[in-house]
C-alpha positions as a Markdown table, in Angstrom:
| # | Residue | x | y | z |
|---|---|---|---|---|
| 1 | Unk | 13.7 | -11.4 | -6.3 |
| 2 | Unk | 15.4 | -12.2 | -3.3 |
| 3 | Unk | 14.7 | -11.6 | 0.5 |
| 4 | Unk | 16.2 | -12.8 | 4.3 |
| 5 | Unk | 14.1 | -12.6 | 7.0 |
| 6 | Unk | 16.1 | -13.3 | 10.9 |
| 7 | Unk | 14.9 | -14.2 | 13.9 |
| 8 | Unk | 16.3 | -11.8 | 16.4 |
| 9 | Unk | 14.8 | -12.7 | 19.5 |
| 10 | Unk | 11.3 | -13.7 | 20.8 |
| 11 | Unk | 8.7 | -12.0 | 18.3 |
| 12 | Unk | 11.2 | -10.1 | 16.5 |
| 13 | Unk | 12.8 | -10.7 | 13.1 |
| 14 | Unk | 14.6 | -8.4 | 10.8 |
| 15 | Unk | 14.3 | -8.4 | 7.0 |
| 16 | Unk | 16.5 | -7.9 | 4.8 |
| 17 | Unk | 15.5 | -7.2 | 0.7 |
| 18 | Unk | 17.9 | -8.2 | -1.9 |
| 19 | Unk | 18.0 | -4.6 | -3.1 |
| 20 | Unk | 19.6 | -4.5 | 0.7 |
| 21 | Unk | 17.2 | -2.7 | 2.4 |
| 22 | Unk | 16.3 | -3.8 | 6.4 |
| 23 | Unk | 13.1 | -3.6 | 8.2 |
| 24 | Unk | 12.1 | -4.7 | 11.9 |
| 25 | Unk | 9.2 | -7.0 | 12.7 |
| 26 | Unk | 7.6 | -7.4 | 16.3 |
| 27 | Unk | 4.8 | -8.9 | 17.7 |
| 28 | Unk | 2.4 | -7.4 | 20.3 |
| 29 | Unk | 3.7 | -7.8 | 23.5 |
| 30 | Unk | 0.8 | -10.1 | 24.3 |
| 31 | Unk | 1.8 | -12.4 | 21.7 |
| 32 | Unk | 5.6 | -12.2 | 23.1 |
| 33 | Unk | 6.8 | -8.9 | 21.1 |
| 34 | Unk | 8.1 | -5.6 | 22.2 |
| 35 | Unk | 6.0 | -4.1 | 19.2 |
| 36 | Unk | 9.4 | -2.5 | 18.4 |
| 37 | Unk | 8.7 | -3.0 | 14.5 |
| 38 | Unk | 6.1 | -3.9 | 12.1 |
| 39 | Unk | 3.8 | -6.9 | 12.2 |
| 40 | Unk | 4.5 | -8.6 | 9.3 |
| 41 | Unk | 0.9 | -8.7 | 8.1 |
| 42 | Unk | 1.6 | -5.0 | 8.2 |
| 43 | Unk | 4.3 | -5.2 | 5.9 |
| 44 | Unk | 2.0 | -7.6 | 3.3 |
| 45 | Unk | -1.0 | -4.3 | 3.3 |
| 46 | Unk | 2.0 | -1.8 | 3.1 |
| 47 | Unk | 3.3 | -3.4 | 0.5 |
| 48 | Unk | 0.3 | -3.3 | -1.3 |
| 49 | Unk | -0.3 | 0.2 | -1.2 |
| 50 | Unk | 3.7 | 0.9 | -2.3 |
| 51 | Unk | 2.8 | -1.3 | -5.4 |
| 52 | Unk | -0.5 | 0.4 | -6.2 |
| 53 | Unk | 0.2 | 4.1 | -5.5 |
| 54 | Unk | 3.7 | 3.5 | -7.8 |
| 55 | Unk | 1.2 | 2.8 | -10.8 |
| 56 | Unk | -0.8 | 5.4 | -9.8 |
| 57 | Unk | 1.9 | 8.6 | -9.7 |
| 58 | Unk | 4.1 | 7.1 | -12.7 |
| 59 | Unk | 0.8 | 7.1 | -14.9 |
| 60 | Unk | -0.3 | 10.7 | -13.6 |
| 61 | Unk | 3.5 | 11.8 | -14.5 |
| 62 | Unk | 3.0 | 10.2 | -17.6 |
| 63 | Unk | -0.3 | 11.9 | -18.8 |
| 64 | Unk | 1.6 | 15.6 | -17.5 |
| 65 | Unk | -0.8 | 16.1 | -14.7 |
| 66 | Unk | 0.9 | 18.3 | -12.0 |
| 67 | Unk | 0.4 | 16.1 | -8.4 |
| 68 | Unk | 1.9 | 18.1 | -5.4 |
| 69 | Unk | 1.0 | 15.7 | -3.0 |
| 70 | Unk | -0.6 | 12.3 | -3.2 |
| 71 | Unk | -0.7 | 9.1 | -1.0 |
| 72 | Unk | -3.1 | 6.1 | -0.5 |
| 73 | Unk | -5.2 | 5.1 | 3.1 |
| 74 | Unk | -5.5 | 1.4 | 3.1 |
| 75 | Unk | -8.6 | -0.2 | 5.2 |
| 76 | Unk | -7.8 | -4.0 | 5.8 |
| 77 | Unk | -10.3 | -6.2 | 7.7 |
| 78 | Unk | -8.9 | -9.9 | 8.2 |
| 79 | Unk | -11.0 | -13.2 | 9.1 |
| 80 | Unk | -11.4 | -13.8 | 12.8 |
| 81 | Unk | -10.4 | -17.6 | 12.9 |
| 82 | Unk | -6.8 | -18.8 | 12.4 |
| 83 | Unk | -5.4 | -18.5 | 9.4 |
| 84 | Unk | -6.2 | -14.7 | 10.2 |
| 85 | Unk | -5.9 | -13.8 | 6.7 |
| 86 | Unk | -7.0 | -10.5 | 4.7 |
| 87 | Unk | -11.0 | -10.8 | 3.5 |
| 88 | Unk | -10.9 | -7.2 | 2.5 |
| 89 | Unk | -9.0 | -4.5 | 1.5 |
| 90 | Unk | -10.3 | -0.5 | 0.3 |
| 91 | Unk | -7.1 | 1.3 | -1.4 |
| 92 | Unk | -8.3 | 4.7 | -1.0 |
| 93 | Unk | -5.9 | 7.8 | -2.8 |
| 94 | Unk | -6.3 | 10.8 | -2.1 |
| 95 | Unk | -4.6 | 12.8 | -4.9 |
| 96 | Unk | -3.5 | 17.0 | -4.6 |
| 97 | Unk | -2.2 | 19.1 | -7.7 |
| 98 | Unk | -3.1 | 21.9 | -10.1 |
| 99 | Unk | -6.1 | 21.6 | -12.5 |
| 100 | Unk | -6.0 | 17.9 | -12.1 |
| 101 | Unk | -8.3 | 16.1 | -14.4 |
| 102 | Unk | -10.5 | 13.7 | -12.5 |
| 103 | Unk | -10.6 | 11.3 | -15.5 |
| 104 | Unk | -7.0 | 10.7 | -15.6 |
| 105 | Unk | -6.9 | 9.8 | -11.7 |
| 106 | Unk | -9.5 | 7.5 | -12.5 |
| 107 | Unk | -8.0 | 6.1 | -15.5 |
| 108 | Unk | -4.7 | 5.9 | -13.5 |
| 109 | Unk | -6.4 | 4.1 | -10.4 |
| 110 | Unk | -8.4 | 1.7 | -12.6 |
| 111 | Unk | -5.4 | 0.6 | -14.5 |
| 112 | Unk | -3.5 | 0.0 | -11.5 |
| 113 | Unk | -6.0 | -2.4 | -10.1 |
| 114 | Unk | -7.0 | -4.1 | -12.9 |
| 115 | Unk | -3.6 | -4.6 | -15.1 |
| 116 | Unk | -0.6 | -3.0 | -13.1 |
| 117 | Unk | -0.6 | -3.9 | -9.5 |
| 118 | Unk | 0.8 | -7.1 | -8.9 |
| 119 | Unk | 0.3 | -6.9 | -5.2 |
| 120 | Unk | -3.4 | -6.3 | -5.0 |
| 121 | Unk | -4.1 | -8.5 | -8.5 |
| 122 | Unk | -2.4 | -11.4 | -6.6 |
| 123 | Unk | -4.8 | -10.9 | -3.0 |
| 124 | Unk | -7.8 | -10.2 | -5.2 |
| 125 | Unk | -7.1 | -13.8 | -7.2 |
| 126 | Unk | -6.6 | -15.1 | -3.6 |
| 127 | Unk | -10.2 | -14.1 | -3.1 |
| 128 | Unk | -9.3 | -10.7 | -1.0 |
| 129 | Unk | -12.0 | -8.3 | -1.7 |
| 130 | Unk | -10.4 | -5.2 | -3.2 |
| 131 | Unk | -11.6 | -2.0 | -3.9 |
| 132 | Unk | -10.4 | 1.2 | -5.2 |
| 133 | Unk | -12.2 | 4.6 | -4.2 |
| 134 | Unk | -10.1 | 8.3 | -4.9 |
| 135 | Unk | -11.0 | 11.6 | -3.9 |
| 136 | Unk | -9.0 | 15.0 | -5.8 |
| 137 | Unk | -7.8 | 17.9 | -3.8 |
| 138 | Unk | -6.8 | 21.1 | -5.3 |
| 139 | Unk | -3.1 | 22.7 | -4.3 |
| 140 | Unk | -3.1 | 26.0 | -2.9 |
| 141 | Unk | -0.7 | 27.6 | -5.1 |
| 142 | Unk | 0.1 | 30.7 | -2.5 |
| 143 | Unk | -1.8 | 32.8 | -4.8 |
| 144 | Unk | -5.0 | 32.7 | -3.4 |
């Protein structure tokens, strides 16, 4: 895996994946940005969720459960001294479908954090406390 990041000007940089894929990074203008992008610490969290709710849909695809609608809220809450790192991290999905069964959501959130997720694995070994939590809405299915 390969990435670029360039510095554009002041607190903005512009990344570029090796798939070839760009995003914009900023600062807060108090720190010399024009908050015209993400922050890259931003990016690191987003990342995490992208990783974690992949696992999640590709294992409830896999077990034939019908999802409509699914996405993960990601609480962060980073040390206060410099380096300003993460110290803990709720992945919380909230999952919509038709006659979901709650114990393959479970089953599918569990794996991801504990064998799938290379993202949050690799914060939780750098002692980032992780946790998981799901809830399961049911799709209205214009019939009701």
């Amino acid at each position: 895996m390969q990435a670029t990041v360039k510095w554009m000007d002041d607190a903005m940089f512009i990344g570029e994946s090796g798939s070839g894929h760009s995003v914009v990074m900023d600062g807060p203008e108090d720190l010399g940005g024009r908050n015209m992008g993400f922050r890259p610490m931003e990016m690191l969290l987003l990342g995490t969720g992208g990783c974690s709710i992949y696992d999640v849909m590709s294992m409830l695809k896999k077990s034939r459960q019908q999802v409509t609608d699914c996405r993960v809220e990601l609480q962060a809450e980073r040390a206060d001294e410099v380096p300003a790192v993460f110290t803990r991290i709720n992945l919380h999905f909230v999952v919509t479908g038709i006659a979901l069964k709650e114990s393959q959501v479970k089953r599918a959130v569990s794996l991801s954090a504990e064998k799938y997720c290379s993202a949050s694995i690799m914060l939780g070994a750098a002692g980032v406390e992780i946790s998981h939590s799901y809830e399961i809405a049911e799709a209205h299915t214009g019939q009701d």
